[in-house]
N, CA, C and O atoms as a GROMACS GRO file, in nm:
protein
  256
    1UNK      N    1   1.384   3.136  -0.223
    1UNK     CA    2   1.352   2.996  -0.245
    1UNK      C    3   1.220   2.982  -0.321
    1UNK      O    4   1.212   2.897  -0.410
    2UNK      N    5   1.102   3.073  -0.286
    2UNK     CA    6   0.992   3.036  -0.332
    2UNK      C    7   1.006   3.119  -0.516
    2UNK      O    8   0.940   3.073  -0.608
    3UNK      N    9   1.074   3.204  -0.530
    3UNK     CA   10   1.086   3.237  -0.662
    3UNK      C   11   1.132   3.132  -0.745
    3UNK      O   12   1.072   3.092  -0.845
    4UNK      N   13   1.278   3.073  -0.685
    4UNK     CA   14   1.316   2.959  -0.770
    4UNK      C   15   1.213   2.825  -0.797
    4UNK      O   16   1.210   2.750  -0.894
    5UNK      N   17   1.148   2.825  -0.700
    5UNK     CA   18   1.024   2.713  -0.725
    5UNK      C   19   0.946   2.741  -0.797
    5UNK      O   20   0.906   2.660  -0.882
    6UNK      N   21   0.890   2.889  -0.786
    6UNK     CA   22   0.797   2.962  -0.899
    6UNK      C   23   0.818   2.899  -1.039
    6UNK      O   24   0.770   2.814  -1.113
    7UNK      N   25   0.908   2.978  -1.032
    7UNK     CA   26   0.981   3.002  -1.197
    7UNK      C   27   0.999   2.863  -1.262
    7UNK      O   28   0.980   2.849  -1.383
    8UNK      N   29   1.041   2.747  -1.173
    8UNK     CA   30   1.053   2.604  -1.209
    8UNK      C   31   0.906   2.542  -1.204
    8UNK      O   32   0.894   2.471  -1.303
    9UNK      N   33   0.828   2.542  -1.152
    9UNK     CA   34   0.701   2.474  -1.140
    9UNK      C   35   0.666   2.543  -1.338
    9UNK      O   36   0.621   2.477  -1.432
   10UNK      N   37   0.708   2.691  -1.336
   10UNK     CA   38   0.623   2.732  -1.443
   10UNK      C   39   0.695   2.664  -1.581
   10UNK      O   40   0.637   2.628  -1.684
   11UNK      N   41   0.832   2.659  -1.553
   11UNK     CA   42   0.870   2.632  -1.703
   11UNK      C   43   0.874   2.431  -1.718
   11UNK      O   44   0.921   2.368  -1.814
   12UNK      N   45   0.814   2.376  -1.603
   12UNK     CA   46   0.800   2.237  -1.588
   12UNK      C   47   0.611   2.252  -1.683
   12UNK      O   48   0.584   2.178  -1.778
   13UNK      N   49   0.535   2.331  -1.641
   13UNK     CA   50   0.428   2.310  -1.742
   13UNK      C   51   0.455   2.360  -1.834
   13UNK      O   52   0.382   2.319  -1.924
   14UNK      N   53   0.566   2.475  -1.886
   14UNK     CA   54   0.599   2.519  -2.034
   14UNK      C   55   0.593   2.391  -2.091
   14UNK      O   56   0.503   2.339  -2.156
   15UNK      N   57   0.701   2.350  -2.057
   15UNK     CA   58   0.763   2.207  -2.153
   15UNK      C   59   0.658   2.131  -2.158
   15UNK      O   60   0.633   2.084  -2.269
   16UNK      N   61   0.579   2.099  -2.059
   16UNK     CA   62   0.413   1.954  -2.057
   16UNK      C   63   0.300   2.011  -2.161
   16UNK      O   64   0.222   1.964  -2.244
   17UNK      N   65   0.333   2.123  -2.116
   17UNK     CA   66   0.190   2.228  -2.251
   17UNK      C   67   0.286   2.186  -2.399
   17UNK      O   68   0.248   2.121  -2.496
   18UNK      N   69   0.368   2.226  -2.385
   18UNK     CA   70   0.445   2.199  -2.522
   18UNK      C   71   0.437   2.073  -2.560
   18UNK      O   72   0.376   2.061  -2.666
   19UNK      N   73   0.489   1.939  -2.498
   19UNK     CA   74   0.472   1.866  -2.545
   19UNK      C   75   0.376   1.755  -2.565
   19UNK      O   76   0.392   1.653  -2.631
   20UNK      N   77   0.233   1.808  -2.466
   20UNK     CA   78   0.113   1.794  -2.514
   20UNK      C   79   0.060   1.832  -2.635
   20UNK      O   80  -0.003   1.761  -2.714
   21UNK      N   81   0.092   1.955  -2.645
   21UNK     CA   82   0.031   2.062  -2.791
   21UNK      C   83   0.089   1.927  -2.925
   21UNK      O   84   0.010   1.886  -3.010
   22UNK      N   85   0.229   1.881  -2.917
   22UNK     CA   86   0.256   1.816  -3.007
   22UNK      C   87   0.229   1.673  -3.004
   22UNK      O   88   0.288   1.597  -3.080
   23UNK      N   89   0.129   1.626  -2.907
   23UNK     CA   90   0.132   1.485  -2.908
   23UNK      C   91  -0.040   1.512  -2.959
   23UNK      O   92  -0.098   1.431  -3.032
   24UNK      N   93  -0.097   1.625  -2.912
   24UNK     CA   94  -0.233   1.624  -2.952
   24UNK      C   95  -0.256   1.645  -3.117
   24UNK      O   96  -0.359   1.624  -3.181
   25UNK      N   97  -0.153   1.685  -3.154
   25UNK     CA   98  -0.129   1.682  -3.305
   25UNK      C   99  -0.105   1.640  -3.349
   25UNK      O  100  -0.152   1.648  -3.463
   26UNK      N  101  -0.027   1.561  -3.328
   26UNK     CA  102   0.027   1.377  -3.413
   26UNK      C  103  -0.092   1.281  -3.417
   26UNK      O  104  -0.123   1.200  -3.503
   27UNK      N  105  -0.190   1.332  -3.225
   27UNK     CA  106  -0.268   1.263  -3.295
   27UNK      C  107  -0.386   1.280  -3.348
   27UNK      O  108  -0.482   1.204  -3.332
   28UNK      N  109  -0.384   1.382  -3.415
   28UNK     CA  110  -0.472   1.421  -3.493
   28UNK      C  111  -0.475   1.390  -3.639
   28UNK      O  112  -0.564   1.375  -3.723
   29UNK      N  113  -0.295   1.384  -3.637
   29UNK     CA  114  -0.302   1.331  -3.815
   29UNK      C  115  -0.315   1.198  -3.788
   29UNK      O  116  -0.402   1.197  -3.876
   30UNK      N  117  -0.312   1.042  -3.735
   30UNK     CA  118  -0.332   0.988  -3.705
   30UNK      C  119  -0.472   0.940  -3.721
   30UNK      O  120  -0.512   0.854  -3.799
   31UNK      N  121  -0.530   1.002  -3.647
   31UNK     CA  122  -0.693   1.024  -3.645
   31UNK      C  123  -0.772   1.014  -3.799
   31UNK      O  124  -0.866   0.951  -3.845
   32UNK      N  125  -0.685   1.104  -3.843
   32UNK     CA  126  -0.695   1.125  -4.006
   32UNK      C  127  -0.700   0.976  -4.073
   32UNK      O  128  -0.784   0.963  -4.162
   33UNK      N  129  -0.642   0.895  -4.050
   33UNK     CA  130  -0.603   0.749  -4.161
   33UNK      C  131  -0.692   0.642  -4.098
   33UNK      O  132  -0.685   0.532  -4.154
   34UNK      N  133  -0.780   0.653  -3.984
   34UNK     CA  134  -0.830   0.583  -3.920
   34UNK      C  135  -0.962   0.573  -3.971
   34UNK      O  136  -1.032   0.674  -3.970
   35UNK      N  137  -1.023   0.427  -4.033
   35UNK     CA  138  -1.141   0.421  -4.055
   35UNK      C  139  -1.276   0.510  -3.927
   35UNK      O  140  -1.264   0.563  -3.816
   36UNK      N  141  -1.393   0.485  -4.022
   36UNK     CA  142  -1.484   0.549  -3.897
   36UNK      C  143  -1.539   0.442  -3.827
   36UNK      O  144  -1.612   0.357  -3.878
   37UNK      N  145  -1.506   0.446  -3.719
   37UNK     CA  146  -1.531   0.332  -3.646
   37UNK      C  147  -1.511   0.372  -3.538
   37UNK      O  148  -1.475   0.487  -3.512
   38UNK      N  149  -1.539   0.241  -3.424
   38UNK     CA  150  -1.476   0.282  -3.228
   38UNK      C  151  -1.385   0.338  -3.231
   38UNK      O  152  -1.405   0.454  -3.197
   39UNK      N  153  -1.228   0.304  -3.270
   39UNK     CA  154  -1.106   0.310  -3.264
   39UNK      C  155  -1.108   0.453  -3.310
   39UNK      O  156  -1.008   0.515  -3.273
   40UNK      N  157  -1.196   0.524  -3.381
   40UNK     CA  158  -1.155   0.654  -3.427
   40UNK      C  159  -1.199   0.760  -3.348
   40UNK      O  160  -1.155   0.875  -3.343
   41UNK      N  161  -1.339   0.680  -3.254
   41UNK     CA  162  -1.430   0.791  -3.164
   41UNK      C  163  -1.307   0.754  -3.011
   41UNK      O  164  -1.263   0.854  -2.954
   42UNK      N  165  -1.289   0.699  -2.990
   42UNK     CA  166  -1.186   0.714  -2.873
   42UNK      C  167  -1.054   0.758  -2.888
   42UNK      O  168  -0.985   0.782  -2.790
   43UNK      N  169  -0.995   0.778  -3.050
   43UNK     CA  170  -0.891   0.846  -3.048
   43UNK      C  171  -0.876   1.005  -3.013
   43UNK      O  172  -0.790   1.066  -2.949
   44UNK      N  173  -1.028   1.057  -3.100
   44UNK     CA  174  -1.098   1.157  -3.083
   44UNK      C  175  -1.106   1.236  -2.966
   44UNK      O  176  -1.112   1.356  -2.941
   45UNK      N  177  -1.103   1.121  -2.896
   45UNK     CA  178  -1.136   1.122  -2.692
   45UNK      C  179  -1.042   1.173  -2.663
   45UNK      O  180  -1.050   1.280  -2.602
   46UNK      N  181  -0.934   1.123  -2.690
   46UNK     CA  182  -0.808   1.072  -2.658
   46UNK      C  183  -0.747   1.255  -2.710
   46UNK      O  184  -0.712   1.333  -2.622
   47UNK      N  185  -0.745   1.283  -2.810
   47UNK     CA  186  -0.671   1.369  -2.836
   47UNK      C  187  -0.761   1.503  -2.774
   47UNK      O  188  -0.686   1.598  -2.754
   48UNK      N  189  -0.914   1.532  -2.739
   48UNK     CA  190  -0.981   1.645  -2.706
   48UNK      C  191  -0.932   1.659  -2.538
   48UNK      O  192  -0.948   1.759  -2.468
   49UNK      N  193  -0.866   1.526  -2.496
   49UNK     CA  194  -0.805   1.520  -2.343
   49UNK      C  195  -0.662   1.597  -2.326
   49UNK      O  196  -0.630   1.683  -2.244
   50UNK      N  197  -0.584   1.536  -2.435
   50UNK     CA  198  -0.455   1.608  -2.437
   50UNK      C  199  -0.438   1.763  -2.496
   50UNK      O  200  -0.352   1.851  -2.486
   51UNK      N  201  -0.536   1.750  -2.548
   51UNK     CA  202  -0.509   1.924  -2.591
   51UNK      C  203  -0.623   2.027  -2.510
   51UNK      O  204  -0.660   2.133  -2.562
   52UNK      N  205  -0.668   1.984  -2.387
   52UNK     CA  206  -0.748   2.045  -2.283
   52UNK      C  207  -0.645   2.032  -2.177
   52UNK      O  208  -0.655   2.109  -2.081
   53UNK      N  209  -0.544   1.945  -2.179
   53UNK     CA  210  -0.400   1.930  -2.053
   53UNK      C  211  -0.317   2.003  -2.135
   53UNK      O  212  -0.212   2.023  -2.074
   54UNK      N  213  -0.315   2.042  -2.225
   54UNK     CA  214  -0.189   2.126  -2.274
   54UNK      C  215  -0.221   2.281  -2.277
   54UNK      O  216  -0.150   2.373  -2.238
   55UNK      N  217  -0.362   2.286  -2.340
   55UNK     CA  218  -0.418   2.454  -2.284
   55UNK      C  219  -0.400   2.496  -2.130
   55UNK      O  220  -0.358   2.605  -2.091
   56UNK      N  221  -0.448   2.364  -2.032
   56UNK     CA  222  -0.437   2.390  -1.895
   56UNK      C  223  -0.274   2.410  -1.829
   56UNK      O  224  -0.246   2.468  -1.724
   57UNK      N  225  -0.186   2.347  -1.920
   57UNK     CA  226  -0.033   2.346  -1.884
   57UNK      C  227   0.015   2.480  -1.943
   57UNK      O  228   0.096   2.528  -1.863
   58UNK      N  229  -0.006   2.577  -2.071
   58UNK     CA  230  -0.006   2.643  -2.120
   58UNK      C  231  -0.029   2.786  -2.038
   58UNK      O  232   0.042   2.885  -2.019
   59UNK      N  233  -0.195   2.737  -1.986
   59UNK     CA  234  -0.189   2.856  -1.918
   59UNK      C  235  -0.151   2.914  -1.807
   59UNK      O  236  -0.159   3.032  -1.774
   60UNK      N  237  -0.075   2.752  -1.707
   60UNK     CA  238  -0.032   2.768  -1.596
   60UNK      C  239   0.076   2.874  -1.636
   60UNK      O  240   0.103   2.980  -1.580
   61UNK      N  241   0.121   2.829  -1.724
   61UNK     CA  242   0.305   2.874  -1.700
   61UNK      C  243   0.270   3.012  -1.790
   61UNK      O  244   0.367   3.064  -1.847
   62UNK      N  245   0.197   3.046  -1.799
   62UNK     CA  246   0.178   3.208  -1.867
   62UNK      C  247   0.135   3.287  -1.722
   62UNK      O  248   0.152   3.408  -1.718
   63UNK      N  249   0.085   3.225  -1.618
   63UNK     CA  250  -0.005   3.314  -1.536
   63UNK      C  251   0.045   3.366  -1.460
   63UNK      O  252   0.102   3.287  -1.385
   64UNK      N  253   0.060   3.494  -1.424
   64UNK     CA  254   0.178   3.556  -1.350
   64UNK      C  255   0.175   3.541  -1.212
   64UNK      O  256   0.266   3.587  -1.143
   0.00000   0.00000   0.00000
């Protein structure tokens, strides 16, 4: 029982690391077209959050 939970907890952060990795990248090009202004320093925010939850989801599901 606890293997099958293992193995599922891990490939439940595969997929969240994954599809963090690609949301932190969209919004990065994003970021790109955005004057310099507030709206660009909190996107900034915004994306150094999701791609610090996707390294952390990343490395869950690598850790043996």
């Amino acid at each position: 029982m606890r293997e099958s939970s293992n193995s599922e907890n891990k490939s439940n952060a595969l997929s969240s690391g994954m599809v963090m990795t690609i949301a932190t990248v969209l919004l990065i090009f994003v970021i790109n077209y955005l004057p310099q202004n507030g709206a660009r320093n909190v996107a900034s925010l915004v994306a150094g959050m999701f791609g610090f939850t996707a390294v952390q989801a990343l490395r869950k599901s690598f850790d043996g």
